[in-house]
C-alpha positions in Angstrom: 10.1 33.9 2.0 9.6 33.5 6.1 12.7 34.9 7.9 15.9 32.0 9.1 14.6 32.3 12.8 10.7 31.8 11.6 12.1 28.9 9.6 14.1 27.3 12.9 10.8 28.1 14.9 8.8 25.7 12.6 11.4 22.7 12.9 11.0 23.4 17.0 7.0 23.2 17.0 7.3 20.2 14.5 9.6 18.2 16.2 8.2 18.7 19.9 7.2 15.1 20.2 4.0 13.3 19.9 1.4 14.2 22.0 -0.8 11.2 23.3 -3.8 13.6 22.8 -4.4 13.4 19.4 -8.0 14.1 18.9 -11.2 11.9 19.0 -10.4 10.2 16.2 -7.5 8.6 17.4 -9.8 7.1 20.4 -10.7 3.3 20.4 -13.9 2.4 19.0 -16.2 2.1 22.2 -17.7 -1.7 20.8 -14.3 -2.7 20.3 -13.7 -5.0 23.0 -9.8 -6.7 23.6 -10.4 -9.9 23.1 -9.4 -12.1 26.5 -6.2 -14.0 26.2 -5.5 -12.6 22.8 -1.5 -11.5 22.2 -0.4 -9.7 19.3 3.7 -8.9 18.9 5.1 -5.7 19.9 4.9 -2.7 16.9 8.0 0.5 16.5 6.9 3.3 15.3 7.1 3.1 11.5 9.2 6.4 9.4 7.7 7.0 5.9 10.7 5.3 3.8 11.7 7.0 1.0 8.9 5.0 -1.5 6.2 6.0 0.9 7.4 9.8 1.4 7.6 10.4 -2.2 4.3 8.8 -2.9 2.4 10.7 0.0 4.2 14.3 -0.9 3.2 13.1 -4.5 -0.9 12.1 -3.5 -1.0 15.4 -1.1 0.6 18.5 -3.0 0.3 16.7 -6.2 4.0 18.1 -6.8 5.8 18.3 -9.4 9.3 18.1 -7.2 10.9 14.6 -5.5 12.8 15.7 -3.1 12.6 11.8 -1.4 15.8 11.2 -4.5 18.1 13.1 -2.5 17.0 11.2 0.6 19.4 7.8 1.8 18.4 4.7 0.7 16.4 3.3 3.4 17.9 -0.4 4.7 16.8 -4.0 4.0 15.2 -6.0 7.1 13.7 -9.6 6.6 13.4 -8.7 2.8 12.0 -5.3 2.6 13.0 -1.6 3.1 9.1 -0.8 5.4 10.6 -2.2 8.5 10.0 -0.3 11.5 12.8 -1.1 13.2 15.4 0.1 11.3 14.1 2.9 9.4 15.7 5.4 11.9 16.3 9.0 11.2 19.8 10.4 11.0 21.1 14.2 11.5 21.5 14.2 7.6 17.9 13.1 7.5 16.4 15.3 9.0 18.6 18.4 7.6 16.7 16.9 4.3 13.7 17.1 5.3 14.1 20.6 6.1 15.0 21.6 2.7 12.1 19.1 1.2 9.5 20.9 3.2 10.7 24.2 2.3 10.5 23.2 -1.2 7.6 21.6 -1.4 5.9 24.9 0.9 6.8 27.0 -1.5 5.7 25.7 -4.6 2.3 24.1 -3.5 1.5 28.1 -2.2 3.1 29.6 -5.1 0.5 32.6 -6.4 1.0 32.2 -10.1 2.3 35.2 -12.1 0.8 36.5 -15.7 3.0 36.7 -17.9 3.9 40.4 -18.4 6.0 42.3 -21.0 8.5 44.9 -19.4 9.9 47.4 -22.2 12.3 50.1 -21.9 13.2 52.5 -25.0 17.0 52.9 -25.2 17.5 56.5 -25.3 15.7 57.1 -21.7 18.8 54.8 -20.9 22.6 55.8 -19.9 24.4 53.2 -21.5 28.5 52.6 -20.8 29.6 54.4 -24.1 28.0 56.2 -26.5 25.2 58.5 -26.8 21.4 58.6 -27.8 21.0 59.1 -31.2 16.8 60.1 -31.1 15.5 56.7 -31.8 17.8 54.9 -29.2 21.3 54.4 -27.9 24.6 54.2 -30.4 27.6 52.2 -28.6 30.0 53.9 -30.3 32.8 51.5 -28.7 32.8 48.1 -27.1 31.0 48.9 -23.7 26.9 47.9 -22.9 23.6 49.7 -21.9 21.3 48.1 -19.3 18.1 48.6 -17.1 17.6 47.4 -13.4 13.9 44.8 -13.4 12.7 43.3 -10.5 10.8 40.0 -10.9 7.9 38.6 -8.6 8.3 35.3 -9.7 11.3 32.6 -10.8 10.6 31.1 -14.1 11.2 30.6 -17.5 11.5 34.6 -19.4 12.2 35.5 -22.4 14.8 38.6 -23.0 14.8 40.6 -26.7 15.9 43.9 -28.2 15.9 45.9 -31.2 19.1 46.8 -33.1 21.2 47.6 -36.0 24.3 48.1 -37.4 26.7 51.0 -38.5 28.8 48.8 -40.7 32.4 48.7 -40.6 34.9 46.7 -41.4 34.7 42.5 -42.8 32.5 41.5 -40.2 29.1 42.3 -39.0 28.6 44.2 -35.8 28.0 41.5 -33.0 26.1 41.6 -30.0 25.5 39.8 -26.7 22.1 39.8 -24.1 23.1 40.2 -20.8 21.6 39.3 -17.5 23.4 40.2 -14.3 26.5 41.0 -16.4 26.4 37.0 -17.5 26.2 36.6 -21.6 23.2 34.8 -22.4 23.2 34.6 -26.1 25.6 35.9 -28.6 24.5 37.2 -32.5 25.8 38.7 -35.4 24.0 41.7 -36.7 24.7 42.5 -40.3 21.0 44.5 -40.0 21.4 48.1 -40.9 19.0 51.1 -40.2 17.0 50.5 -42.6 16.0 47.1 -41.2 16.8 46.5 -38.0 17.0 43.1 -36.3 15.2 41.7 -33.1 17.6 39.4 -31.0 15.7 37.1 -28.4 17.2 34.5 -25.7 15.3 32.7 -23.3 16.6 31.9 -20.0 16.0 31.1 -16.6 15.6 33.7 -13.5 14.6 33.8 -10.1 12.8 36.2 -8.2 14.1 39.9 -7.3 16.4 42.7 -8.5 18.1 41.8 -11.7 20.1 43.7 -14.6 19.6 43.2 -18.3 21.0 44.6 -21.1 22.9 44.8 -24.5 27.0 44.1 -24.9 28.8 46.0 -28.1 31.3 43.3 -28.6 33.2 44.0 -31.8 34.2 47.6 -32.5 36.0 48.5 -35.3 37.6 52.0 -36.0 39.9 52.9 -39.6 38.8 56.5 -40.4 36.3 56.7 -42.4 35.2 53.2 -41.4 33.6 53.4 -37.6 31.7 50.0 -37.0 28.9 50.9 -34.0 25.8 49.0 -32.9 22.8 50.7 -31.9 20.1 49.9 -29.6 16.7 50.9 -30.0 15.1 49.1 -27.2 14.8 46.3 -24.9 11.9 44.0 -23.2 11.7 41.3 -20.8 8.7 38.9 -21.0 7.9 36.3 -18.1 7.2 34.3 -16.2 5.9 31.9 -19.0 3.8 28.9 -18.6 2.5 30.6 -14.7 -0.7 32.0 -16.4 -4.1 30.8 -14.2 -3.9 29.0 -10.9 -2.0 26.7 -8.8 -4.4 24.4 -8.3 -2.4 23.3 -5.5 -2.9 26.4 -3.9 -6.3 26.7 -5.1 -7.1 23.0 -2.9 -5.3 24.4 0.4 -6.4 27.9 0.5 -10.1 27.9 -0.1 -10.9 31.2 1.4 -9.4 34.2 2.3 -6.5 33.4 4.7 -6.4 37.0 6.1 -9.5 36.6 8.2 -8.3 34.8 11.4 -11.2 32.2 10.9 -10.7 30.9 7.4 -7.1 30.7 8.0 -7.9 27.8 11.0 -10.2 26.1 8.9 -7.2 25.8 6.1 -5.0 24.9 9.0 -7.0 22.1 10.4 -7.9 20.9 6.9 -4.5 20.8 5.9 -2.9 19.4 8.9 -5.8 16.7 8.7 -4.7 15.3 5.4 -1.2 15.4 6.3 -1.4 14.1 9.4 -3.7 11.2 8.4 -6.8 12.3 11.3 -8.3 14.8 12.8 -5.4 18.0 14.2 -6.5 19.1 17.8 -7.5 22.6 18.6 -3.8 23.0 20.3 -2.1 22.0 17.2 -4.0 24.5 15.1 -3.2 27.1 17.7 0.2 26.3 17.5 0.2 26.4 13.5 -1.8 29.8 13.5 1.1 30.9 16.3 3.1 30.7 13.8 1.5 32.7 10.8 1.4 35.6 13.6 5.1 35.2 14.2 5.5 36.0 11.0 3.1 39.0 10.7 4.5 40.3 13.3 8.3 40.5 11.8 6.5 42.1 8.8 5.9 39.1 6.4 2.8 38.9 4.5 0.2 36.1 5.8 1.1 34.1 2.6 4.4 33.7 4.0 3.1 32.9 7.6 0.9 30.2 5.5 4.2 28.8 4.2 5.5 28.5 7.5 2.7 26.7 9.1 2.6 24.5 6.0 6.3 23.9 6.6 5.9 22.8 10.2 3.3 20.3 9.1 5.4 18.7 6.8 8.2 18.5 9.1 6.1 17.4 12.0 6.5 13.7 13.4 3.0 13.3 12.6 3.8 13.5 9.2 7.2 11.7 8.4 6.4 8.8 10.9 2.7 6.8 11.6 2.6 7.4 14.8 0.3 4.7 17.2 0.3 5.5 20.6 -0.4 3.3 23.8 -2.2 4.6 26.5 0.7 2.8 28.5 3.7 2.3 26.3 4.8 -0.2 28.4 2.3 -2.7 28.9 2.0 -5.6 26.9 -1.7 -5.9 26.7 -3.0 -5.3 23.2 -5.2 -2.8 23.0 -7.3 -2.1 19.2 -5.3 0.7 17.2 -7.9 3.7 16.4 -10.0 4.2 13.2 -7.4 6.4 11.3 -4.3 4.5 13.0 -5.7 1.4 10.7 -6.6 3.6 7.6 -3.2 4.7 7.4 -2.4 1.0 7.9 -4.3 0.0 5.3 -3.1 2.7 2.9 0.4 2.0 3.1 0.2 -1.6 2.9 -1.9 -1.9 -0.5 -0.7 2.1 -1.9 2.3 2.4 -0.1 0.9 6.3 0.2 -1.8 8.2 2.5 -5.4 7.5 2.9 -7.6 9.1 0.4 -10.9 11.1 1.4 -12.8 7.8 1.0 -10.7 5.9 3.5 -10.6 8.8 5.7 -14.5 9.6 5.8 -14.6 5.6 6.7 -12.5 5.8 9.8 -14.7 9.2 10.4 -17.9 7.1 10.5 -16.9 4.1 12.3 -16.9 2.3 9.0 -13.4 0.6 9.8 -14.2 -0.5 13.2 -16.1 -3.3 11.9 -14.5 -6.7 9.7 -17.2 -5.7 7.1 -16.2 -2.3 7.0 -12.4 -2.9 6.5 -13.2 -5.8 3.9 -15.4 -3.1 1.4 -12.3 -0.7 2.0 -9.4 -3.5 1.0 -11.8 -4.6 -2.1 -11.9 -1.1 -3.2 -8.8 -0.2 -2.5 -7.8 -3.3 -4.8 -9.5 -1.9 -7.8 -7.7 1.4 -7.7 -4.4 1.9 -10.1 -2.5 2.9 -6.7 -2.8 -0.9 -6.0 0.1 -1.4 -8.6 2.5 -0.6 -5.3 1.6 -3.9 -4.4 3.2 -5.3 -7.5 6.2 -2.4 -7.0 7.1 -2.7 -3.9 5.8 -5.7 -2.4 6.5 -7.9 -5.3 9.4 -5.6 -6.4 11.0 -6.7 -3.5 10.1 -10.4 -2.3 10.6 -11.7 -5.7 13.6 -9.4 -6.5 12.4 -7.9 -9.7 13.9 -4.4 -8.3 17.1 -6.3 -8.0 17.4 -6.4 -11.6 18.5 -3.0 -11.6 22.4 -3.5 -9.5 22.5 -6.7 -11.2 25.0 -6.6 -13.9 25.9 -10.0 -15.7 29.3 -10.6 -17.4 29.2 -9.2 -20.7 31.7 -11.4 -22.0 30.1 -14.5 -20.7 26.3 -13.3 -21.3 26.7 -10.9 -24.4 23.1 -11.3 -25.2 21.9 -10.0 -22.3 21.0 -5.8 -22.7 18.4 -3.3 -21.4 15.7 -4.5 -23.4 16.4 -8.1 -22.3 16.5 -6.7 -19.0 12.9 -4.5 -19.3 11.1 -7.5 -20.9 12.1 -9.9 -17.8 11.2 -7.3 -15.4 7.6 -6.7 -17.2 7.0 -10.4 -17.2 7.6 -10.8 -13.6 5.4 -7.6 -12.9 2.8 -8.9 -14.8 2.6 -12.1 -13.5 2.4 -11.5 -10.4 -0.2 -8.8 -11.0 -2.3 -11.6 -12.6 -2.8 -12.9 -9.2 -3.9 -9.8 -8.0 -7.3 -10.2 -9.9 -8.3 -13.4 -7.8 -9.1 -15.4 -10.4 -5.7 -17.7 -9.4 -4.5 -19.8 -6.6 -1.7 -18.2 -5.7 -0.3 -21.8 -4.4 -0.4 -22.7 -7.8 2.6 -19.7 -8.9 5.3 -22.9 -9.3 3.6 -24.4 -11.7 1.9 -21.5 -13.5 0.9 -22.5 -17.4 1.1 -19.1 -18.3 3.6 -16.4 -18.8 4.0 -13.2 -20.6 6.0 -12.5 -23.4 7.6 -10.3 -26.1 8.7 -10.9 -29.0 12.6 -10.3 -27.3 11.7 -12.6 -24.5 10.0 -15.1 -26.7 13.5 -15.7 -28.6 15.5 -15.6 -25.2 13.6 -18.2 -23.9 12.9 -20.1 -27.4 9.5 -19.7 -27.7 7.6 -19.6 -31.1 5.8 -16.0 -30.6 4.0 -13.6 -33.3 3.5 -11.0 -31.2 5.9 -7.2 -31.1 7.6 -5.7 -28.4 4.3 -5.3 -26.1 4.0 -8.5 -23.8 1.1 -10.5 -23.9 -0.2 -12.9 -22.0 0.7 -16.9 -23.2 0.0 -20.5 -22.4 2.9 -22.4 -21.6 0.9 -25.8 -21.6 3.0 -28.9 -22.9 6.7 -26.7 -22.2 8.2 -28.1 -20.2 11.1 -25.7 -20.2 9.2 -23.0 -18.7 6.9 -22.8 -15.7 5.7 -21.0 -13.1 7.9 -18.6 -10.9 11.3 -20.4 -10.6 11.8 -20.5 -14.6 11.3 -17.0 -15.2 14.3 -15.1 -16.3 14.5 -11.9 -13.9 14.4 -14.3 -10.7 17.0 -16.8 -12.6 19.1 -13.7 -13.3 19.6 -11.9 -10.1 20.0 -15.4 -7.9 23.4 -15.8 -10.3 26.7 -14.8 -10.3 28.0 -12.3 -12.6 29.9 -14.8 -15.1 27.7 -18.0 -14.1 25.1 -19.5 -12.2 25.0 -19.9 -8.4 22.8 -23.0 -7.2 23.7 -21.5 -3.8 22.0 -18.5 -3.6 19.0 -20.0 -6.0 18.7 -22.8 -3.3 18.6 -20.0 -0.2 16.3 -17.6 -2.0 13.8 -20.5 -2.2 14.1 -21.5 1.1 14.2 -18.3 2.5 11.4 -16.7 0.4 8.8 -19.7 -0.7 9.1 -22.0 2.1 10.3 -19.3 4.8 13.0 -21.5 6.0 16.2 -19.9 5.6 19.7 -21.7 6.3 22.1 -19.7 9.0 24.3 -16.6 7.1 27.7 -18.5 5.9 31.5 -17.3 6.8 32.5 -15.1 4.9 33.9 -15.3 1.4 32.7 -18.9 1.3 31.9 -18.5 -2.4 35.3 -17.8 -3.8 36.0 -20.3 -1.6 34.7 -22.2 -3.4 35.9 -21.4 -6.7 39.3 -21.6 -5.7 39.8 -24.7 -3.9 37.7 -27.4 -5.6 38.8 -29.5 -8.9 35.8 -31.4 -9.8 34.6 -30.4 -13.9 31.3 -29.8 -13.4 29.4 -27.9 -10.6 27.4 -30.2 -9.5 31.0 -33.0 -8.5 32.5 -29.2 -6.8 29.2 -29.0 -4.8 29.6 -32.3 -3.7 33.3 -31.7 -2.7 32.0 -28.6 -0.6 29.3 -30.6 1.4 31.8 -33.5 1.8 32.7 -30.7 4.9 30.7 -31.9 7.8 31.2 -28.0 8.7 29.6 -27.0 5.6 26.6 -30.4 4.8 24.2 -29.2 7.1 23.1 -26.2 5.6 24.3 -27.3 2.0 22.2 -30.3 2.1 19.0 -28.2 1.9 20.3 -25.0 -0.9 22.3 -27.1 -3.1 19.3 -29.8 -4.3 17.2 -26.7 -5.4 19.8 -25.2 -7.1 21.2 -28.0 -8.8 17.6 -28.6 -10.2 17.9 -25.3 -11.6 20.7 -25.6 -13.4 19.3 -26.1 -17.2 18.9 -22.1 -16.8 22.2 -20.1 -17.4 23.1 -17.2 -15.4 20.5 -14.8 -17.8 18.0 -17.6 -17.7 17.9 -18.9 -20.9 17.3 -23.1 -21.0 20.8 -25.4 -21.5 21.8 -29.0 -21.5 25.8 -28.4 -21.0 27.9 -26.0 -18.9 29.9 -23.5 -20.4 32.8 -26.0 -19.5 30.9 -28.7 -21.5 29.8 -31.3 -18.5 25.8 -32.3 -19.2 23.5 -31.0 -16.8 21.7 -33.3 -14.7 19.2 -31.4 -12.4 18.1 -33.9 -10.5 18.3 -34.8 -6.7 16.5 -34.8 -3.2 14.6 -32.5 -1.4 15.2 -33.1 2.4 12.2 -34.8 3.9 10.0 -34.4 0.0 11.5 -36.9 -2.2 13.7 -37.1 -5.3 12.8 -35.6 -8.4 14.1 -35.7 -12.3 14.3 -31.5 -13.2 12.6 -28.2 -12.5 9.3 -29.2 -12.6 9.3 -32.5 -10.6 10.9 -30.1 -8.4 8.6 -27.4 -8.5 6.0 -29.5 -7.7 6.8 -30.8 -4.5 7.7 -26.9 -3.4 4.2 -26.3 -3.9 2.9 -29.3 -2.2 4.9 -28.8 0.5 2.5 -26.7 3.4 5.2 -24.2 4.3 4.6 -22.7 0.8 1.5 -21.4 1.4 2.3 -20.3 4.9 5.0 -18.1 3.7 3.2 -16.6 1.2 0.9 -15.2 3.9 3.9 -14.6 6.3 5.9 -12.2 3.8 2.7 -10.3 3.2 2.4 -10.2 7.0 5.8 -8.7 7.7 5.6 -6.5 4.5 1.6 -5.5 5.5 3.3 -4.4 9.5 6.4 -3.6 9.2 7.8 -6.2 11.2 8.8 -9.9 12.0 6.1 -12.1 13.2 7.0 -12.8 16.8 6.0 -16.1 18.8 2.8 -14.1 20.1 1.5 -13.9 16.4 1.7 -17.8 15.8 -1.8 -18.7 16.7 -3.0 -15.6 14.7 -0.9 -17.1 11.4 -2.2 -20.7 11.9 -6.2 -19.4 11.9 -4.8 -16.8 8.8 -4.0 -19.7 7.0 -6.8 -22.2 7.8 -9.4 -19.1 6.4 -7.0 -18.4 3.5 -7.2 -22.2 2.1 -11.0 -22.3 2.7 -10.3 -18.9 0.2 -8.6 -21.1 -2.5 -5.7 -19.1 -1.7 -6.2 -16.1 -3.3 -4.2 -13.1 -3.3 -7.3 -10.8 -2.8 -8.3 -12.9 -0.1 -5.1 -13.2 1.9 -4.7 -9.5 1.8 -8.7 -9.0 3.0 -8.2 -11.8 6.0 -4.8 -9.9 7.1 -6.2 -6.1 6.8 -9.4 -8.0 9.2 -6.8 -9.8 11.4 -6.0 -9.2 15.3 -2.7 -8.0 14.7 -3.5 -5.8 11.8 -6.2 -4.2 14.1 -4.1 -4.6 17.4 -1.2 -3.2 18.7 0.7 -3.4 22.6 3.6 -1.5 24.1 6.7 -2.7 25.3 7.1 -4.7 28.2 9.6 -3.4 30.5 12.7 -5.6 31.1 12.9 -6.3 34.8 16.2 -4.2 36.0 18.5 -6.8 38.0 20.0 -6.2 41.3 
């Protein structure tokens, strides 16, 4: 292992900043004009949040460690944890990555260790007490005999000896296996010379200078009665399960890294991947600066290899995607470079690096055309690392990972468990995976006629079902109970309260996540509020006494409607007629500016003919494709977005394709500096 200093040498070179010259191919494509009076709004440089880390360690060492679960949770802006803005990077942080680089170093250039047998015959030893007897060692009181081993390799071994038995006494002679003086298994030994036992224990050991041995734990001494245990001899087998290659290794090390060139080939291959383009000759140099360093403290070059590997790990280059402006503070948008937008492309749809594919395509110019970029997303679809769309896209905007600090009242809601709570999460997954394939409108998600159900799920929501506990695809046509998005049980469920339902946050979630329209934050403590002060039976008379407040009308005028025509669905979303008070529910009302309707699916219906539906869907894959909010100078980009995604039928496939071709995905400006005032 590289030296402390070597190690704090690494962090330096890593963390020396971004250079703005970072190769050729982080130039802009030569027929890629700026458009004239085009504006795009102003990108941060966006940190790898802990989904994306974990995923790109995961996709580049193909390791078996996550080191991203020790990292802090990474905070929530406009409804996902990717914003650029406030992933920042804290002391603690980068103290983390530090150990999850030296971690992840080490294992991906592991050198695998055979498994070998080590096995030393107990007379040639000097044990505590006793004396060799010919044939091994007799412990002739309690005391121990032991050999010094010294391991190349931590792993899994497997410690044994041979022994017997002078009999003495009403119990059996009893023995212990020691490692490092530590008691690692404990057994009786009733065996005598004339058939002497073999006592094994496996445990766990790390690399370097180690002592194991045989305890005599029970003597017993009554002339003529002498109770001894003899040792004949004892092995150590390991490391297990290292046998072959690291195939990790095998991928980063090609060649023979003591010649000076192969080891700048790995370099510059490695760093490429990591890095997302092409390293620079000075970056290699640096990298290769330090595998000397450690040479020349006396360290083997697979330990200067570990090093460099290290530093690209920890390098800016590698925990952040960096874009850089020519002039970081002009505001004219300038096209971001062929692997700026693969990497943009790679963690919107995989939430992970570019593949080789993706990378070859920003290589040969592929991506700097719409055609290019369209074959890429429509690949990129069809791969099983699309599911992060469903994860953390959809995980996310339609709260299914909320399911998981949700807990509902189990007094209230004692139905509700962990399979209830697996089966609504699986539905929503699947459902909105459905509209991944493009063969739905995905304006049409309200109303939906289909679902996915289980044979747990089935009876939660009532419906006749044959199926077991794997979901499958069903027709809701003629229900009228369920629907769409807004009667499905996981979203019903997390937009409650713990003990009931909460037509308050079902109404903002709508308006803040289908229709993009969010009400202002309220005081604080508003909701037991609430509960406390009004006196009406039902919720829908203490709703009414609430927006009888001219303070509190405005906002409440818009949430409580689509709340209240939610209410036939309890706090765990199964379907009701009464409260648990016993008032009837009566779910209809309003919608400012759309019209009355009679229940949920009057209701839903007018969501989804209202246009700021389908403009929100686009607009929350905008923010969750870049990372950020879309400013005033993205507007006219949205609008033209939109008027292609309806001639699209408004499907999923499609709005992703026209945003990865768009002028903000492909364009990026500094930051205008603020005039300084006298």
């Amino acid at each position: 292992m590289a030296r402390p200093f070597l190690a704090i040498c690494a962090v330096t070179l890593a963390w020396a900043g971004c250079s703005g010259d970072i190769g050729d191919g982080n130039k802009k494509p030569d027929d890629q004009e700026v458009p004239g009076l085009v504006t795009v709004g102003e990108g941060t440089m966006h940190r790898l949040n802990v989904t994306e880390y974990r995923n790109t360690v995961s996709d580049l060492l193909h390791s078996s460690l996550d080191p991203a679960a020790n990292f802090p949770a990474d905070d929530i802006g406009l409804g996902f944890d990717n914003i650029a803005s406030i992933l920042t990077v804290s002391p603690l942080q980068v103290e983390l990555y530090e150990r999850a680089a030296t971690d992840l170093a080490e294992e991906a250039l592991a050198i695998p260790q055979n498994a070998s047998l080590r096995h030393v015959e107990a007379e040639s030893l000097s044990g505590s007490v006793g004396s060799a007897n010919g044939s091994g060692w007799n412990l002739t009181s309690n005391g121990e005999i032991t050999t010094q081993v010294t391991l190349d390799a931590d792993g899994d071994y497997v410690l044994s000896a041979r022994v017997y038995g002078q009999q003495a006494g009403p119990d059996p002679a009893r023995a212990s296996l020691l490692v490092d003086g530590l008691e690692v298994g404990t057994f009786d030994v009733p065996e005598d010379a004339n058939n002497p036992a073999i006592i094994t224990q496996s445990t766990t050991m790390t690399a370097g200078n180690h002592t194991v041995g045989v305890a005599f734990l029970n003597d017993y001494y009554m002339p003529p009665d002498d109770r001894n245990l003899v040792v004949d001899w004892i092995e150590l087998e390991g490391p297990l399960g290292q046998v072959g290659v690291n195939p990790t290794r095998e991928e980063i090390v090609f060649c023979d890294i003591v010649d000076p060139v192969c080891r700048e080939d790995v370099l510059t291959t490695f760093a490429t991947r990591a890095w997302r383009r092409p390293a620079t000759a000075d970056e290699v140099a640096g990298l290769e600066g330090l595998v000397q360093l450690a040479l020349d403290q006396g360290d083997d070059v697979n330990e200067g290899l570990e090093l460099a590997v290290k530093a690209v790990l920890l390098s800016s280059h590698f925990i952040f995607r960096p874009e850089l402006d020519d002039d970081p503070t002009s505001p004219l948008p300038h096209t971001i470079t062929a692997y700026e937008l693969a990497s943009r492309l790679s963690y919107f749809l995989w939430s992970s690096m570019p593949d080789e594919i993706l990378l070859e395509a920003a290589a040969s110019g592929e991506l700097d055309t719409n055609e290019g970029v369209a074959k890429q997303v429509q690949r990129m679809l069809a791969h099983d690392r699309a599911s992060a769309l469903v994860d953390n896209f959809a995980g996310q905007w339609l709260l299914i990972r909320a399911l998981d600090n949700h807990v509902p009242d189990y007094a209230t809601f004692a139905g509700y468990d962990d399979t209830l709570k697996e089966s609504l999460r699986t539905e929503m997954r699947m459902f909105f995976a459905e509209y991944l394939k493009g063969e739905l409108p995905m304006n049409e998600m309200l109303t939906a006629g289909f679902t996915f159900l289980n044979d747990r799920l089935a009876t939660h929501y009532g419906i006749p079902f044959e199926g077991g506990a794997e979901l499958e695809k069903v027709s809701l046509e003629g229900n009228d109970e369920r629907f769409g998005l807004l009667t499905m049980g996981s979203l019903l469920t997390v937009t409650s309260l713990p003990t009931r339902t909460s037509p308050v946050k079902r109404g903002v979630w709508v308006l803040e996540n289908l229709l993009c329209d969010g009400p202002p934050a309220p005081p604080p403590g508003v909701e037991a509020l609430l509960e406390a002060e009004m006196t009406a039976t039902s919720l829908r008379e203490r709703l009414a006494q609430h927006r009888a407040d001219p303070a509190c009308a405005s906002c409440h005028n818009l949430m409580d409607p689509i709340g209240l025509g939610l209410e036939h669905y309890d706090g765990i979303g199964a379907f009701r007629t009464q409260e648990a008070g016993g008032a009837t529910i009566d779910s209809s009302s309003e919608l400012d500016g759309m019209g009355a309707f009679q229940g949920a699916r009057d209701m839903a219906e007018l969501l989804q003919d209202d246009p700021r539906f389908s403009t929100c869907l686009l607009e929350k894959l905008f923010i969750y494709a870049l990372g950020r909010d879309a400013d005033k100078e993205d507007e006219a980009q949205l609008e033209l977005m939109n008027e292609r995604l309806a001639e699209a039928d408004y499907r999923l496939p499609a709005a992703i394709e026209i945003l990865a071709t768009s002028i903000p995905f492909r364009m990026r400006r500094g930051a205008q500096e603020e005039e300084t005032k006298p």
